[in-house]
Structure formats: C-alpha cells, structure tokens
N, C-alpha and C positions, 0 to 999 in steps of 0.2 A: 587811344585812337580818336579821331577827330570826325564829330558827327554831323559834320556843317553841312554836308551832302544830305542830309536828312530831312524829308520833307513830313510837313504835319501829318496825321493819322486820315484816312480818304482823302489825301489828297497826292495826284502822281502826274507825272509827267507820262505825254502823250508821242511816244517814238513812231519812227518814217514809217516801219509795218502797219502801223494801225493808224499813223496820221492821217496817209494815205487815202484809205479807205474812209473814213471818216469827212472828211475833204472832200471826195465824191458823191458821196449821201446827201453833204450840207448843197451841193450843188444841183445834186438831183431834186430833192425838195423843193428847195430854190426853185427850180426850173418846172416843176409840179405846182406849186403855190401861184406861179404867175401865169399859166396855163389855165386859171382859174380866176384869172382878173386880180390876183392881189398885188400890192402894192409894198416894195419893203420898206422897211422905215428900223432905222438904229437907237435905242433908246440908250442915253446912261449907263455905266455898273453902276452909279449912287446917286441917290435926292436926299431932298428932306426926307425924313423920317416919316412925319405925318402926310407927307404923299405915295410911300409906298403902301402905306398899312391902313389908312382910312377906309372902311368897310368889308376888310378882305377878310377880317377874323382871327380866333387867336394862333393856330397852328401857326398863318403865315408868321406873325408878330415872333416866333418861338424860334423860326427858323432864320432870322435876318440878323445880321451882324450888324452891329450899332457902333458910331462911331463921333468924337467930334470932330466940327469943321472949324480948324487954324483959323480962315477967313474970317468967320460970322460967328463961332461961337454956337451952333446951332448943333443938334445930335441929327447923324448922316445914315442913311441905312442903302448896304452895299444888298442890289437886288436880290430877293433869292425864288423872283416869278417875276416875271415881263409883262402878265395880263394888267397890271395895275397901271403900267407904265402905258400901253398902247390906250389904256381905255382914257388915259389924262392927253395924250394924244389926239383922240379923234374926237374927245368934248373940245377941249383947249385950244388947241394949235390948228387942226384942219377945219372944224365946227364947220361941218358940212350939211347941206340940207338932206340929202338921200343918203343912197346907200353908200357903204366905205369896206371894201375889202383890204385888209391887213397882213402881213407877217412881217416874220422878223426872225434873227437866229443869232445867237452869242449866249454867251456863258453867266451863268445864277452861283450864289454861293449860298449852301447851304450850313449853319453851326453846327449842325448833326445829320449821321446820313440817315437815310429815307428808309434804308434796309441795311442787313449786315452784308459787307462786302461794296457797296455802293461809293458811289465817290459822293463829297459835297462839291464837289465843282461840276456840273451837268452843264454842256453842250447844247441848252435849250432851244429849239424849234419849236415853231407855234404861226397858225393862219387864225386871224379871226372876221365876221362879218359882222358889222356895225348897223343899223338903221331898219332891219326889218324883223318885225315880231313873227312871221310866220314861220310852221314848220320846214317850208323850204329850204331856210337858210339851217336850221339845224342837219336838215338831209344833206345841203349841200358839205356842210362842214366836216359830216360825218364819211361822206365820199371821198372827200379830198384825204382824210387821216387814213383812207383804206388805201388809196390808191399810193399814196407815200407808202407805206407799208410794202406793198406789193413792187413799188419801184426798187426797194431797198431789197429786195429778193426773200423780206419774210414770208413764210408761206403757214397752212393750215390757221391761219385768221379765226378767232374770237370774239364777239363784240358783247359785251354786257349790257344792258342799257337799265337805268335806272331813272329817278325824278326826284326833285328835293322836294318838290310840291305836297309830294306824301307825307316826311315829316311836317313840314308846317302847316298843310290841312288837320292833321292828328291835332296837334298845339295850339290847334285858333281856336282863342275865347277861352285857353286856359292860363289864369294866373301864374304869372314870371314866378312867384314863392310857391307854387304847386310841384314845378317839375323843373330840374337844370337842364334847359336843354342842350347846351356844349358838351356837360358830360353823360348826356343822352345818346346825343351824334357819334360821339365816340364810342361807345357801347354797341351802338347798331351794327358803326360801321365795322368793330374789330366780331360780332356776331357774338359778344359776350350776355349768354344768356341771361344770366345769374345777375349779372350788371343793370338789364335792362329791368329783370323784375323787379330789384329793388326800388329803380329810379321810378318804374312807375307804379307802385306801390299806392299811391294815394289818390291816381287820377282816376276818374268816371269809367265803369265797369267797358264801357265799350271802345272807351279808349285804350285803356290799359288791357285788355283784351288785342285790340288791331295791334298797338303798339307792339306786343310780346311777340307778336305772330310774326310781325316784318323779317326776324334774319332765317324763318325759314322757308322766306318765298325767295327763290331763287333756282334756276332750272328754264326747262322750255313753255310754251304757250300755257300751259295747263295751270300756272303761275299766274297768268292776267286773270283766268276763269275762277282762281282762288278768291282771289286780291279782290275780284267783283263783288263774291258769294258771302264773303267775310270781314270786310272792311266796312265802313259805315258811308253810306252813298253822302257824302261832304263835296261841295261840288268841285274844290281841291283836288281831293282826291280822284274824282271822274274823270276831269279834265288830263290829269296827268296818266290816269291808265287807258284811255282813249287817243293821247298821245305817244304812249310807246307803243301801244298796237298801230297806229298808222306808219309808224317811222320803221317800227319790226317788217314789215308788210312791203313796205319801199325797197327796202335794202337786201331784203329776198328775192326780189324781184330782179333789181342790178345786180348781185354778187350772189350767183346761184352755189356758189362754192363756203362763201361765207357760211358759219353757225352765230347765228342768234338766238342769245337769249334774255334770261333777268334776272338781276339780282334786287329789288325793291329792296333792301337796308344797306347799299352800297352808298355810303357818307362820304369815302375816303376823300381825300387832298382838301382844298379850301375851302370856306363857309362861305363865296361868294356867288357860288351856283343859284339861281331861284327855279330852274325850270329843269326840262329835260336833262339826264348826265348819260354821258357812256364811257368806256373803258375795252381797249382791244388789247387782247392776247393774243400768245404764238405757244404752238408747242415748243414746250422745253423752257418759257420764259416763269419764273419765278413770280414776278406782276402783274401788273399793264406795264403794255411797251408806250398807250396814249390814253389820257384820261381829256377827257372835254366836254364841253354841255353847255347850257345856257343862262349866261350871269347879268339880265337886265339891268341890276343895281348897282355894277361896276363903277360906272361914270359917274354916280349922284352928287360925290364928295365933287368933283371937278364943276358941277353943275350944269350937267347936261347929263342926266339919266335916258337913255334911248337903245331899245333894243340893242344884246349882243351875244352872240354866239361865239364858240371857239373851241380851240384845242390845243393842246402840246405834247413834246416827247422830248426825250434826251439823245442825240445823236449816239453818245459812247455806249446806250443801252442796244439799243436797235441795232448800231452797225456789227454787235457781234450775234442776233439773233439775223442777220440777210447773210447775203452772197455778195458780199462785192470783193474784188480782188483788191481795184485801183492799183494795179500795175499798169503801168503806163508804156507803150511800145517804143521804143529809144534806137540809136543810130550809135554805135561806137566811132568812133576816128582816134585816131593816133594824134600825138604832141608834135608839131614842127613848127619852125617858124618860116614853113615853104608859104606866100605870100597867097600864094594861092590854095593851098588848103585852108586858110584863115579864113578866105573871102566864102569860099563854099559853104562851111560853118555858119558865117553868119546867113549864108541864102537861104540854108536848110531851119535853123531856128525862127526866120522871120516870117518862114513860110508856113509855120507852127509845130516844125520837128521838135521834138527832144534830141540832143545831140551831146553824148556824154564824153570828156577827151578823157583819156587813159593818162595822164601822167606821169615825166619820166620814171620809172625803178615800181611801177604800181600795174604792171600788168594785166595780173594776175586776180586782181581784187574784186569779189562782187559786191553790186550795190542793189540799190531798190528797184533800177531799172530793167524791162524787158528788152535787152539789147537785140533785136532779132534780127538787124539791119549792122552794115560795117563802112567806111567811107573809105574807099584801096585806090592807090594810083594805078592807075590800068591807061596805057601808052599816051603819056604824059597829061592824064588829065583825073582829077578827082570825081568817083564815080560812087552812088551807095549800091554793093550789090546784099540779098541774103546771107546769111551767118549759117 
C-alpha cells in the first residue's frame, strides 16, 4: 500500500470544520490586536540563522530547523517564534523614536512538539509593545492576551504571573563555574527538586536556600508574603516582587472574574524574558493557552536594545478550548443558465452573501455552510425567501 498520503509525525492538515473556526479566531484577534493600536506586520518563514537565534537562547536554537540557502551558501533557519523577527523589525526596519505597537499571525515550525499530542506547525499569534519600560505596557499587554481569550469564547481564565528578575537576582555576583545556570532554568522550571539541589549544591547558604525554595512558591497572595520573608532582600529580587503585586492588583481590579496567581519558578519557554513573565490557563487546557512577559534584550543583536513587552499563543490550541462555530449563514440557489438567476447570484455575493449553487445530480449533499436562506422563482422573478 502506498503511503505517499502520509504526513510527518505532529504534523496534519487543517480540514473546513476546524478551518473555519480557526479563520475566525485569527480574525477576531486580528481585529482585537488593532482595537489596541497595533499594527500588523508579516515577517519571513526563514532568515539567516544567526538572526533568528541571536540572544533568544538555547531551547529556541533546539527547536528551529536549519537549512542551506542554494543562493548564498549560508545555513537558513525556518522560524519556530516570530518575537525575534518583529524585535529585528522595529530596531531595523521601522527604528522609530517612541512607542510601536505590533502583531503579527502565521505559522512557526517546530523539530519537536512542545507536548505529547501537540503539533510542530502552531498557527502562532502574538501583539507586542515596543519603547516603553513601564509597567503599563506589561498591564496593557496582559489585557489584550485576556481579552483575546475571552473573544475566543475561553472561559474560567488563569493567569500565573511570574519574573525572570528572580533568577538572575539569586545569580548575580556568582561565578558562571559555581552554578549552570541553563540547566538550573530548567530544573526550576520542570519543579525538579532533586535537580535543583544538586545544581545548587555549592552556592552561598542563602542562596542556595532561596534557590531550593523557588518551585514551592506558587499559589495565591500568601506566596508574595513568602517570597518577602524568605528571599534575600537583593534589590532584583524586590523590584520584581513589587512588580507582580502591582500588576496582580491591576488585573483584579479589571477582571473580577479573573484568578490570579504565582508561580515564582515558572522558567518555561525562552531564555529571552528579563522582566515580568505570565502564562494564562483555561479549565480543561493541559498548558498555557498564552505565555508572555517582558524581553528588553530582544533587539540588542539588531542594535537597538529598547524596552519590549509581548505575548503569544497558537490559534489550533485555543480554538479548541473557545466556542466558536464559524459557520457561516449561506443562501442555496439552484443551477441554471436562466440569465437572470445568474445576475441575482452575482447581486447577492457582492453584497457580501454567501451564495452556494447545488449543482446538477448534487442535491442532496451537505456542506460547511449554514444554508438557512433559499433563492426560488416566485412569479417570474428570483427572490431569497427562509428554508
């Protein structure tokens, strides 16, 4: 048997049931993202290599498919995150003086998937704001990723909020041969205790104390009051727990329905975060449906390092944690070459109907469309009445 039909392992094709729906989300967002001032912009599937991976870290590096370019001879890497791309963007190509609201939406490939059952082809969506260091722009960012959500018809919302600040306040002033911190990061973030003691094993009693402590701060308020009592007042570390209580405090405020909380050894996704991070959940979702935060050192490589905030999600994750149908209301007509049912067809489509013709010997046949409308001659004239 012949398995040419065979597509790679996480990777499938996206059929009309769920295109659909899918196709409505990217437009909802769309249309949410620009309701907020941002601006779209399409970047690439591929660059150079060293412009997708320059300071992003190694996971990204792990996840990107490498390739040579026939042209130049040069090794090409097919994207598998857009933020590197928008941040080479708004140093490079817009090199604006203030602010730059962003998005963008198309597809990342990932060499391996993220989780079991996952696709490497993710439908990535993502807003970001460029040029301002204040918590604002992280609140604003954080609204916008709620407010998609809830357009998308997710409900009982999540938001975890964590800060990379913590690790690298813990880390400053300790010698790179003391402690690895990459597979530090990863320890925190998979909450592997056993991991973490070892690695820290040899650092400074207070360190390696706060350190150990991290994957079991995660929970409600009572976590910030831990984190105070127990951490070493580093002004890193201050700063960044006086920013998640502001931003906690904000978003309670807007979204009374919202649960906030924290997880402080929340590492997950890429090494290019320096500031504030969050991550929202839905009941029933297995992840985050959005992970984002704050990556001022994004743009360095491009040379224009300047405040930047952001987030992303994968359309095909979300659209099956909402409600959206994306059926579409439609008009049946019948097949003639009556001169004048032709002309009505075209009235009806330009007028922005859906207008689906039954063709000869196909009756009978459903499709994707909500036909709930009919186009019947009624005394000599083409009319749409209800179905």
């Amino acid at each position: 048997m012949s398995s040419a039909w065979l597509l790679p392992e996480h990777i499938a094709d996206v059929l009309p049931h769920e295109a659909r729906r899918i196709e409505e989300l990217r437009r909802i967002l769309l249309d949410a993202a620009r309701a907020h001032g941002c601006e779209l912009v399409m970047p690439p599937m591929l660059e150079h290599l060293e412009s997708l991976l320059s300071g992003t870290g190694q996971a990204l590096d792990l996840r990107t498919f490498k390739l040579v370019d026939q042209l130049s001879g040069r090794t090409l890497g097919v994207r598998a995150d857009t933020t590197p791309q928008v941040a080479r963007i708004d140093a490079h190509l817009l090199n604006r003086a203030g602010l730059t609201r962003l998005c963008y939406c198309g597809p990342v490939l990932h060499t391996l998937p993220a989780a079991p059952g996952s696709t490497r082809e993710p439908l990535q969506f993502g807003a970001e704001i460029y040029g301002h260091a204040g918590l604002e722009a992280d609140l604003e960012v954080q609204e916008l990723a709620i407010e998609c959500l809830q357009r998308a018809g997710v409900r009982a919302l999540v938001m975890d909020l964590a800060d990379a600040r913590l690790l690298a306040g813990l880390l400053d002033g300790l010698a790179a041969k003391v402690v690895d911190a990459d597979a530090l990061q990863a320890a925190l973030a998979a909450k592997d205790q056993a991991a973490v003691d070892a690695l820290t094993a040899a650092l400074p009693a207070d360190r390696r104390d706060a350190l150990r402590l991290l994957p079991s701060l995660y929970g409600d308020d009572e976590v910030l009051a831990l984190a105070r009592e127990r951490l070493p007042a580093l002004p890193l570390v201050a700063a960044a727990l006086d920013d998640l209580q502001w931003l906690a405090r904000h978003l309670r405020r807007a979204y009374p329905d919202l649960r906030v909380g924290f997880d402080l050894a929340d590492l997950s996704g890429y090494d290019y975060y320096s500031g504030a991070r969050f991550a929202v959940y839905a009941a029933g979702s297995a992840g985050a449906l959005v992970r984002g935060g704050r990556y001022d050192d994004v743009g360095a490589i491009f040379g224009r390092s300047r405040p930047a905030v952001g987030f992303s999600l994968d359309l095909k994750t979300v659209v099956a944690h909402g409600h959206l149908d994306g059926r579409r209301a439609a008009i049946l007509a019948p097949w003639s070459e009556d001169p004048a049912l032709r002309a009505e067809i075209r009235r009806l489509r330009d007028a922005g109907e859906s207008v689906v013709c039954v063709l000869p010997g196909h009756e009978h046949e459903a499709d994707e469309f909500e036909c709930d409308r009919e186009l019947v001659a009624t005394h000599g004239q083409w009319v749409v009445r209800a179905r």
